[in-house]
py3Dmol code that shows the C-alpha trace and the ligand (Angstrom):
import py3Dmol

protein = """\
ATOM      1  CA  UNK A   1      29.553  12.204 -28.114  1.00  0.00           C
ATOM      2  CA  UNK A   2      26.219  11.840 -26.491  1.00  0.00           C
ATOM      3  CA  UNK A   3      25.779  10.618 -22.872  1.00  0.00           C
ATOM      4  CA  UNK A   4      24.141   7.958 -23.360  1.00  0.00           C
ATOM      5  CA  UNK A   5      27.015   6.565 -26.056  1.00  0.00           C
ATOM      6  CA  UNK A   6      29.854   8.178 -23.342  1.00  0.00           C
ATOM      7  CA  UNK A   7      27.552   5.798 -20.721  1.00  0.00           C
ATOM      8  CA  UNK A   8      27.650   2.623 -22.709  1.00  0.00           C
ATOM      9  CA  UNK A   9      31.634   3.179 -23.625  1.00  0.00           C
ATOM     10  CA  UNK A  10      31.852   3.263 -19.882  1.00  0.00           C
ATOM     11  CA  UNK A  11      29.696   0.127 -18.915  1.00  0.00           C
ATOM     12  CA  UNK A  12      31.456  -1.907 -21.620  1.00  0.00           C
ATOM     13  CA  UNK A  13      34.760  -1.125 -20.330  1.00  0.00           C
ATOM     14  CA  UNK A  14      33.426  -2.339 -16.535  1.00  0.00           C
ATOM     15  CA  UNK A  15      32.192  -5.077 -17.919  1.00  0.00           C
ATOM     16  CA  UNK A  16      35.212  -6.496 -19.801  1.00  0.00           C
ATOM     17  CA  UNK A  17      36.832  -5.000 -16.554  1.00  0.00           C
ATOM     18  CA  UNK A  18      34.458  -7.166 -14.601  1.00  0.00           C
ATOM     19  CA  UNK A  19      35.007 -10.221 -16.592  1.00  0.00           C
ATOM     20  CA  UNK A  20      38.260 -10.062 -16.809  1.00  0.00           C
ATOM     21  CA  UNK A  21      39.176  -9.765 -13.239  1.00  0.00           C
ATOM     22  CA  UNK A  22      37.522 -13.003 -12.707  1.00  0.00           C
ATOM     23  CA  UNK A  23      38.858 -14.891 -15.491  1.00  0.00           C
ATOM     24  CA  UNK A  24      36.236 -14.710 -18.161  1.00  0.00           C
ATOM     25  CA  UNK A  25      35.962 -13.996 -21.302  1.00  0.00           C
ATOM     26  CA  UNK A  26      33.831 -10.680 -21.923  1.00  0.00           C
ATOM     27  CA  UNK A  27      32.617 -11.699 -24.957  1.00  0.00           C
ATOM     28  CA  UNK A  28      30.799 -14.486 -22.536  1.00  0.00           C
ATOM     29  CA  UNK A  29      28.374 -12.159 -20.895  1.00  0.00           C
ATOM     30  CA  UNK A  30      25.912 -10.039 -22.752  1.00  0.00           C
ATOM     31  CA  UNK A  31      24.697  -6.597 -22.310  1.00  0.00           C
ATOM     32  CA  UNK A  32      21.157  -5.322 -21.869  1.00  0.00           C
ATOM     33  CA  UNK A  33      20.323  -2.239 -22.232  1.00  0.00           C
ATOM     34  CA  UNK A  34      17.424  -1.721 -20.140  1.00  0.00           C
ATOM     35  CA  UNK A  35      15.361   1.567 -21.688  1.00  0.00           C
ATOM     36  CA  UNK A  36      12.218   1.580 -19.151  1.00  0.00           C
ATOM     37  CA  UNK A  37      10.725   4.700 -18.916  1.00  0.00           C
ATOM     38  CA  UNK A  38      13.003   5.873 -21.454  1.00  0.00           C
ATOM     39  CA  UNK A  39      12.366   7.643 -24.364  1.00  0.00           C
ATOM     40  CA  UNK A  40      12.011   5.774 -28.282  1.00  0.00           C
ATOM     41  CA  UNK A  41      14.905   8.295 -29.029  1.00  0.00           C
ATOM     42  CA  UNK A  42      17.578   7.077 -26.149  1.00  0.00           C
ATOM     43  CA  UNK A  43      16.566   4.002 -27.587  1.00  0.00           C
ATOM     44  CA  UNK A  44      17.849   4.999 -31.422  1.00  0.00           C
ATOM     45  CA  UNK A  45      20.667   6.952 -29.843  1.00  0.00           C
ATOM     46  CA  UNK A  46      22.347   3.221 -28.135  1.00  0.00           C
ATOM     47  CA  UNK A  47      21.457   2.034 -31.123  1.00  0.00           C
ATOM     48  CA  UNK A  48      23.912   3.807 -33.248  1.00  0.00           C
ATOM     49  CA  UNK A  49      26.880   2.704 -30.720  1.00  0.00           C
ATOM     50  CA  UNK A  50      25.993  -0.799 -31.605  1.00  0.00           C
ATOM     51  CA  UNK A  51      23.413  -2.188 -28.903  1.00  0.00           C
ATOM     52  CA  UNK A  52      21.168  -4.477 -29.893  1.00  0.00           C
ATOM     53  CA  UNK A  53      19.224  -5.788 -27.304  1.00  0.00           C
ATOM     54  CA  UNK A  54      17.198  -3.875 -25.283  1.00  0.00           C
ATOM     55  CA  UNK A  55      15.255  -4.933 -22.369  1.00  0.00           C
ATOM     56  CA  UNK A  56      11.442  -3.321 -21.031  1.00  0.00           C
ATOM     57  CA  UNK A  57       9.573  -3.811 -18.227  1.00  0.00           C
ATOM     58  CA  UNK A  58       5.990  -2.286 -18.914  1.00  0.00           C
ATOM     59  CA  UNK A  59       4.105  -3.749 -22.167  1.00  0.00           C
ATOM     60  CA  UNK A  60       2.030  -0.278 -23.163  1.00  0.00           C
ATOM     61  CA  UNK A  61       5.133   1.548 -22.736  1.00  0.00           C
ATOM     62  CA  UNK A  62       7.296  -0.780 -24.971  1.00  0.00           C
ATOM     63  CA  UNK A  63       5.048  -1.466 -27.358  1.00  0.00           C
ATOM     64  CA  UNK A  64       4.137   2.289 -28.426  1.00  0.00           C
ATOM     65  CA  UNK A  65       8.168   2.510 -27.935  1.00  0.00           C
ATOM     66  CA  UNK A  66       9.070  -0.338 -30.728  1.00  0.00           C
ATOM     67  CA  UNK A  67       6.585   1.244 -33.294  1.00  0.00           C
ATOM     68  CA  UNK A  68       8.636   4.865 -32.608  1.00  0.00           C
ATOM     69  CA  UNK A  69      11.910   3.297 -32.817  1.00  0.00           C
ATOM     70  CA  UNK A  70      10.415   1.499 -36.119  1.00  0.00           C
ATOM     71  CA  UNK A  71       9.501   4.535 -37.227  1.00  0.00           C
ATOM     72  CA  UNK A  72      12.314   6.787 -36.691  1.00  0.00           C
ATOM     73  CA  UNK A  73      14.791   4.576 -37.396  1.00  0.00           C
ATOM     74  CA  UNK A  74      13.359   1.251 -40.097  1.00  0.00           C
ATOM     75  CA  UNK A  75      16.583   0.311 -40.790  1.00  0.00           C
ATOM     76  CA  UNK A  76      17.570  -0.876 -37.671  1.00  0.00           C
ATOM     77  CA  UNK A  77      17.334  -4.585 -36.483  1.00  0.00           C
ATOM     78  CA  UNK A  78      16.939  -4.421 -32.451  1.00  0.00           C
ATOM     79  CA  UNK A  79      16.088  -8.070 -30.215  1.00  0.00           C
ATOM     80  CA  UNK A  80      13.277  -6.598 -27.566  1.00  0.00           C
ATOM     81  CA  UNK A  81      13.520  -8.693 -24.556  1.00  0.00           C
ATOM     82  CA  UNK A  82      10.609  -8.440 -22.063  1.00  0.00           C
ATOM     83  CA  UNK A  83      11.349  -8.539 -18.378  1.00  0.00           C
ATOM     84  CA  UNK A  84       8.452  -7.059 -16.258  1.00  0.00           C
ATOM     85  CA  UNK A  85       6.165  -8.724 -14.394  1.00  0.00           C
ATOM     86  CA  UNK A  86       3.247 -10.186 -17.106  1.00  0.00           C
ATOM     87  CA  UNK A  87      -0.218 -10.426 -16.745  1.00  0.00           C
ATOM     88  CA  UNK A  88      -2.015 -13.161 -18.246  1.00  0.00           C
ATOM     89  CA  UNK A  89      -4.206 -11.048 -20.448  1.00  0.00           C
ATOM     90  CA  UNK A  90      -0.750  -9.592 -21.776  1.00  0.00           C
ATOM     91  CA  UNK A  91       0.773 -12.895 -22.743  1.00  0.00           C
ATOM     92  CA  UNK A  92      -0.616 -12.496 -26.660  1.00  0.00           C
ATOM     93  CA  UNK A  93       0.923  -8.892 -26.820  1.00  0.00           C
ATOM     94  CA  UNK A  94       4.417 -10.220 -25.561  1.00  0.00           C
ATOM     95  CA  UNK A  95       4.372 -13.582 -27.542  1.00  0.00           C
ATOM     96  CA  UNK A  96       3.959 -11.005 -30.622  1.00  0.00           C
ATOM     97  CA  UNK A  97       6.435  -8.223 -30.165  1.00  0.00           C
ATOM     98  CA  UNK A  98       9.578  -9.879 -28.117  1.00  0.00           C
ATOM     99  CA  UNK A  99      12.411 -12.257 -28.922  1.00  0.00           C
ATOM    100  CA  UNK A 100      12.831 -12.690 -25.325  1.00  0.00           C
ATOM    101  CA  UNK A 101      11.154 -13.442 -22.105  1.00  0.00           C
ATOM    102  CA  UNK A 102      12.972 -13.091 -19.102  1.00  0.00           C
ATOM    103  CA  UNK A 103      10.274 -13.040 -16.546  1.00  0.00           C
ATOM    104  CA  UNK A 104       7.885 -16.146 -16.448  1.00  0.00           C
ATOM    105  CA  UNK A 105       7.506 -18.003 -13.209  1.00  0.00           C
ATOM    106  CA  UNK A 106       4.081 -19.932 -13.794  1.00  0.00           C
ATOM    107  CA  UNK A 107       2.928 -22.690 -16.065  1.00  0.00           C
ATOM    108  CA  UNK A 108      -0.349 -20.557 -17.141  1.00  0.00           C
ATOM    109  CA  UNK A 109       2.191 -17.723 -18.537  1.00  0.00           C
ATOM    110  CA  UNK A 110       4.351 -19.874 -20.256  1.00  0.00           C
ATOM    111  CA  UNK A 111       0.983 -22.094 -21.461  1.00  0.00           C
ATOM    112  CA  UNK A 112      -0.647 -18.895 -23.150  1.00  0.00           C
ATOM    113  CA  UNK A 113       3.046 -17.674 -24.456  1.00  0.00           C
ATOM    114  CA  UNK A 114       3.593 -20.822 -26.422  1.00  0.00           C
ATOM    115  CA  UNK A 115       0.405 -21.045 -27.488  1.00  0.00           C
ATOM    116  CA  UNK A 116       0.389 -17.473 -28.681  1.00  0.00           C
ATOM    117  CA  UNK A 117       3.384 -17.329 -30.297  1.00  0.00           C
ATOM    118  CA  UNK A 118       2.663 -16.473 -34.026  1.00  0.00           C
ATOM    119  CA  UNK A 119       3.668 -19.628 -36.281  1.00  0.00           C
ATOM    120  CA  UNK A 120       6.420 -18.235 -38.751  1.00  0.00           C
ATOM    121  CA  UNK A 121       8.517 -16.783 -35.578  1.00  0.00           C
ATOM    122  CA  UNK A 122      11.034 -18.398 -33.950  1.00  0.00           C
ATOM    123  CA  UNK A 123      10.321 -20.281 -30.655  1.00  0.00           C
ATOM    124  CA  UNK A 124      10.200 -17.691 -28.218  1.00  0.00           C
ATOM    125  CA  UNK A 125      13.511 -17.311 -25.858  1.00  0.00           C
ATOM    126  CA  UNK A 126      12.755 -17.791 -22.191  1.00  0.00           C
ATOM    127  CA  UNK A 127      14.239 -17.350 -18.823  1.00  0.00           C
ATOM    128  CA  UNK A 128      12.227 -18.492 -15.515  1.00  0.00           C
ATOM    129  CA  UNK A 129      12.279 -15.995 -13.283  1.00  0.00           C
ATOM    130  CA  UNK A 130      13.051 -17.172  -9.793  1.00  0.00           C
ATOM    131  CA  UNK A 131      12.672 -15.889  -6.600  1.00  0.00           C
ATOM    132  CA  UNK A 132      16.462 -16.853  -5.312  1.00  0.00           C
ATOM    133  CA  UNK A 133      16.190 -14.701  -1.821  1.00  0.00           C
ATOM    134  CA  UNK A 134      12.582 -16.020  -1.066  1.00  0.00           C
ATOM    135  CA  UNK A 135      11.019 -13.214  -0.258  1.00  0.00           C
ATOM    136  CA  UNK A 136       7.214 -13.275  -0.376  1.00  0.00           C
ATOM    137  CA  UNK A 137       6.900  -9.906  -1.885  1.00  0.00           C
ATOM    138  CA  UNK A 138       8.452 -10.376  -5.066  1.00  0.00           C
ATOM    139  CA  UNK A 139       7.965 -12.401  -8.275  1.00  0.00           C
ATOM    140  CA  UNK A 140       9.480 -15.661  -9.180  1.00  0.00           C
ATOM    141  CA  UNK A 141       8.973 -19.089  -9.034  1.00  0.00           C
ATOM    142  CA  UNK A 142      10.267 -20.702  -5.769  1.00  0.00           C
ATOM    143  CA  UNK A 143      13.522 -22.717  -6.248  1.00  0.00           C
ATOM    144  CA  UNK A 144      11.928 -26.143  -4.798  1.00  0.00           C
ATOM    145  CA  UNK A 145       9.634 -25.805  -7.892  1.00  0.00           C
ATOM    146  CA  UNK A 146      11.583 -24.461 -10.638  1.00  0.00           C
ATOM    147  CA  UNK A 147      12.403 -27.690 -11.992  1.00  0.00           C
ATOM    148  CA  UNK A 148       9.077 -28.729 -12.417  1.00  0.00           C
ATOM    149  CA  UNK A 149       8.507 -25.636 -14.607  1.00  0.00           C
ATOM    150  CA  UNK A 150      11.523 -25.617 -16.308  1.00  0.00           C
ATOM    151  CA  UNK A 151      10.112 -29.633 -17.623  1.00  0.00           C
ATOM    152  CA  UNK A 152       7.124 -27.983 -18.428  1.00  0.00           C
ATOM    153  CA  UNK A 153       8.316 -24.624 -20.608  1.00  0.00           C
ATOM    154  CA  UNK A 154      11.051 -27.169 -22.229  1.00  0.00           C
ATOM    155  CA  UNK A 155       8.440 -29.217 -23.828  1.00  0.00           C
ATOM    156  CA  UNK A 156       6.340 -26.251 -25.260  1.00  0.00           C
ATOM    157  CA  UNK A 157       6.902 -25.976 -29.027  1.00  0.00           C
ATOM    158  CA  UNK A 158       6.358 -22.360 -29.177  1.00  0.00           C
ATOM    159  CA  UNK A 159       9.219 -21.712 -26.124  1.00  0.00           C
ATOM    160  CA  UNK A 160      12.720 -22.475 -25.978  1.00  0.00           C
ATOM    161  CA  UNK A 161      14.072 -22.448 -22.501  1.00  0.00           C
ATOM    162  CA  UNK A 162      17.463 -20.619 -22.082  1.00  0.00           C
ATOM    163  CA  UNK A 163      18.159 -19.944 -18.315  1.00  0.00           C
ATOM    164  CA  UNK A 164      16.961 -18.295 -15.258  1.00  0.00           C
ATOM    165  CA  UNK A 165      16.842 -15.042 -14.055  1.00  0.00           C
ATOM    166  CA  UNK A 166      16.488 -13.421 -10.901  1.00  0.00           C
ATOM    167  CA  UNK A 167      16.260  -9.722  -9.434  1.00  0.00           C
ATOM    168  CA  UNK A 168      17.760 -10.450  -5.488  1.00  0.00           C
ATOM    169  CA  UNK A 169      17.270  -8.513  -2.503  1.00  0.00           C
ATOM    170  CA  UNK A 170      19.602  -5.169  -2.704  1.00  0.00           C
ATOM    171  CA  UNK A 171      22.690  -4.768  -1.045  1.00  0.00           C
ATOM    172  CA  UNK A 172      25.846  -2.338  -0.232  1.00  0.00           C
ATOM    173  CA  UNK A 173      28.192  -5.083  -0.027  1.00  0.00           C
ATOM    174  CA  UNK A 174      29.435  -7.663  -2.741  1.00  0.00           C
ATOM    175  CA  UNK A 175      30.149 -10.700  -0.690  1.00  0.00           C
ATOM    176  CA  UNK A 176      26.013 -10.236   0.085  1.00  0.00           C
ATOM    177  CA  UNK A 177      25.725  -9.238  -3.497  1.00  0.00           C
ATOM    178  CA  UNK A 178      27.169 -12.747  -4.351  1.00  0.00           C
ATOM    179  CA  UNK A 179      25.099 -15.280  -2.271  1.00  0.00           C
ATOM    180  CA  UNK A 180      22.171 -15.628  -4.346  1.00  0.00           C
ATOM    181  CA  UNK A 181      23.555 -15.062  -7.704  1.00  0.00           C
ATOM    182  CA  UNK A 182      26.092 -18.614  -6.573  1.00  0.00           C
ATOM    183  CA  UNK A 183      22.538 -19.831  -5.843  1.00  0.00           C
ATOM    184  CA  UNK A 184      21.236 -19.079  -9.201  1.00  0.00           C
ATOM    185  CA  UNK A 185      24.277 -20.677 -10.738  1.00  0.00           C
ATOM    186  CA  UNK A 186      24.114 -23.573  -8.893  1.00  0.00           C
ATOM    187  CA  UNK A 187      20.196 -24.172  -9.294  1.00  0.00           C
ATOM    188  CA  UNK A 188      20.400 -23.548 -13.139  1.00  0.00           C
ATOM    189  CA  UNK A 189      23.423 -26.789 -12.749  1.00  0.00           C
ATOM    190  CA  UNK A 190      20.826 -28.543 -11.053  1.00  0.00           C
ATOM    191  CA  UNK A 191      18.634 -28.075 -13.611  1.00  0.00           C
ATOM    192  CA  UNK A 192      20.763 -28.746 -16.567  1.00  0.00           C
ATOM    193  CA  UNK A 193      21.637 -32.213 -15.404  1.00  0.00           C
ATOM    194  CA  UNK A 194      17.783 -32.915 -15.365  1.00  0.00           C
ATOM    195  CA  UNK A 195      16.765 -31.399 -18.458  1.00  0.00           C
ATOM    196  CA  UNK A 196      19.839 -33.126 -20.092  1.00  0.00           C
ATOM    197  CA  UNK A 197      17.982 -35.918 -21.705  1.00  0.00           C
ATOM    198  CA  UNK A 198      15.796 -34.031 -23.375  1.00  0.00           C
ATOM    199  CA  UNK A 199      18.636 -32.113 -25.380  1.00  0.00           C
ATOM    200  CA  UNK A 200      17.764 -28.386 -23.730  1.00  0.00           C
ATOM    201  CA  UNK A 201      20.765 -26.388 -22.919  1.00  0.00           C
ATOM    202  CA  UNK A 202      20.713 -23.925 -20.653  1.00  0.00           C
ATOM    203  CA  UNK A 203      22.903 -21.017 -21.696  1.00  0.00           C
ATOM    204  CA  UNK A 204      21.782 -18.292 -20.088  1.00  0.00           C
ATOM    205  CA  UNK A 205      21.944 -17.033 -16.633  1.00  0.00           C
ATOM    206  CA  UNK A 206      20.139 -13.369 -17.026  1.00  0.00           C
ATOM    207  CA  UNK A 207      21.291 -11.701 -13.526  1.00  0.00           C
ATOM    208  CA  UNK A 208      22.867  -8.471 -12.781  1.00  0.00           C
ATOM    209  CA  UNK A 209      22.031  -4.946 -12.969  1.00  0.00           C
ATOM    210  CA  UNK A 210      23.831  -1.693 -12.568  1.00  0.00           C
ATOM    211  CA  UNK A 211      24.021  -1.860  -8.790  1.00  0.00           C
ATOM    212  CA  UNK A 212      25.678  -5.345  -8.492  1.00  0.00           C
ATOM    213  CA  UNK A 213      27.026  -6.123 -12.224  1.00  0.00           C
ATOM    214  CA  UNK A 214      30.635  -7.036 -10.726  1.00  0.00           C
ATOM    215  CA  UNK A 215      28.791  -9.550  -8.024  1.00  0.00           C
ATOM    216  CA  UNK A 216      26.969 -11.172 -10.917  1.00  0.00           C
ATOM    217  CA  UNK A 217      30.029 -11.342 -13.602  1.00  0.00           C
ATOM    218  CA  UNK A 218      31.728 -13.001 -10.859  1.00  0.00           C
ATOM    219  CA  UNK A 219      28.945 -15.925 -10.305  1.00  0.00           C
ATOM    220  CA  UNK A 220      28.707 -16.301 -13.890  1.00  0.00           C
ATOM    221  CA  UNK A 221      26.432 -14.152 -15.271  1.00  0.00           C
ATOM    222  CA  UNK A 222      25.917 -14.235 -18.754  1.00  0.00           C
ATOM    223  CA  UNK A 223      23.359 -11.392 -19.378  1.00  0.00           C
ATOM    224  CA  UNK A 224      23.414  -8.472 -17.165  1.00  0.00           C
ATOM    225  CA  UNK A 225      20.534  -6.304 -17.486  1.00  0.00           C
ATOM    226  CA  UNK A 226      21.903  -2.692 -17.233  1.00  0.00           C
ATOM    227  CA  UNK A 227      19.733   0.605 -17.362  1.00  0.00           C
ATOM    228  CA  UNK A 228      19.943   3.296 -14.927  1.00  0.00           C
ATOM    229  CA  UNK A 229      23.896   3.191 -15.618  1.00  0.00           C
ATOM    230  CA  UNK A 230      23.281   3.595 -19.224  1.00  0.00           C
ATOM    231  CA  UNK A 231      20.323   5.730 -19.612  1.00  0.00           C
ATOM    232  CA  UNK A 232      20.292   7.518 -16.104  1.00  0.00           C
ATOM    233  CA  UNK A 233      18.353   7.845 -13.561  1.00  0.00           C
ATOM    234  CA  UNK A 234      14.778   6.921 -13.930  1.00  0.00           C
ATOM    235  CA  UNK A 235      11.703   9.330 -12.922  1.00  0.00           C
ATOM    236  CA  UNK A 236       9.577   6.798 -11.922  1.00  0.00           C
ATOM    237  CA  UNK A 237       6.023   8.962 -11.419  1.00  0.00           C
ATOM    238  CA  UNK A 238       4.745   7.927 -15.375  1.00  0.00           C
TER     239      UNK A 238
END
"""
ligand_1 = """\
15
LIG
C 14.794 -1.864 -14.094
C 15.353 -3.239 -14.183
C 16.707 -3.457 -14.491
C 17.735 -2.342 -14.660
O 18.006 -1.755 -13.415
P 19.172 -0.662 -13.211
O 19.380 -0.674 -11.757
O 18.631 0.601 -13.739
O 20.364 -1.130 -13.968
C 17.132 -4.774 -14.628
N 16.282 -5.812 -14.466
C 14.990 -5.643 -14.159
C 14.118 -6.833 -13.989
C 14.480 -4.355 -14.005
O 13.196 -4.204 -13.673
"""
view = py3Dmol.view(width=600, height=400)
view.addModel(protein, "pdb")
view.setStyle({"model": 0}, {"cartoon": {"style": "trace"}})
view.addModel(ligand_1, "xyz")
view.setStyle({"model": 1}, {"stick": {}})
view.zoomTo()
view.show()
């Protein structure tokens, strides 16, 4: 068995682990396999264990990836979800390629997605990202104005709002782990109750990664976007 298929084994069993410790069912909380600066062939190689969705973070880098992977392996039906930070003059590129979005935070980005989105796709799945520990430095909408966004993508035809997701402020110790992924939860039940009446459901709260699954399983996480545990470590110098 290959380490990466050892590696997912082993992040599937925390994760039902995870889930089940808390009362959930695992089959509630999806896995990402996050293959940044990993190769089109680690890519082919979680394939063949059975994962399907695979997150990047760096459009060049995925794109020549996908045609690879297409290459190598045709047969194989993958969901690419996008969760770097995007540049506007990106937005056509990512409105082509993905089935996912998991990083927009500003009307302009999710403007140009919708817009860009080619016709006989499927409305493209988003997540606002949203910057739940406030700090300055890092992307996300702020959570006074998420609302006012979340109106905004739900009315695009090309979008369909799923959820938010946010990337918190490292830490050592769960309980910290835990604070802004309740705040997530509780700002995405905000939400719902507002976006409501115009039928969107939010089903997805995208938080999590390999440093703090457990914290976010335990808030209610239903995505958790895994890579270094899966794939190893990264060598980030590309
Ligand atoms: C890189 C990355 C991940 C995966 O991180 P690991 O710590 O390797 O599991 C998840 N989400 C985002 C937004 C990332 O950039």
């Amino acid at each position: 068995m290959s380490l990466i298929s050892s590696n997912l084994q082993a992040v599937r069993a925390d994760l039902g682990a995870a889930a089940l410790a808390c009362g959930r069912d695992p089959r509630q909380i999806q896995l990402l396999a996050v293959s940044k600066t990993f190769e089109a062939q680690a890519v082919i190689e979680a394939a063949a264990t059975g994962q399907q969705a695979f997150g990047e973070n760096y459009l060049q880098e995925a794109l020549e990836k996908m045609q690879l992977v297409h290459m190598l392996a045709p047969d194989l039906l993958l969901e690419w979800h996008f969760i770097g930070p995007i540049q506007s003059n990106k937005t056509r590129q990512i409105a082509e390629n993905f089935d996912w979005v998991h990083s927009v935070d500003r009307d302009k980005i999710a403007n140009r997605l919708s817009e860009q989105r080619p016709a006989g796709k499927p409305a493209l799945n988003i997540c606002l990202q949203v910057n739940i520990s406030g700090e300055t430095s890092k992307s996300g909408v702020m959570p006074d104005d998420a609302f006012a966004l979340a109106m905004q993508i739900a009315q695009l035809p090309g979008l369909r709002l799923r959820g938010l997701m946010a990337v918190p402020e490292a830490s050592d110790d769960e309980a910290q782990q835990r604070l802004p992924f309740r705040q997530l939860r509780e700002l995405q039940e905000q939400l719902q109750t507002g976006l409501r009446p115009l039928g969107v459901v939010l089903d997805t709260l995208s938080m999590g990664m390999s440093a703090d699954m457990h914290a976010a399983i335990a808030e209610g996480s239903t995505m958790v976007r895994i890579g270094s545990a899966i794939f190893g470590k990264r060598a980030y110098a590309k």
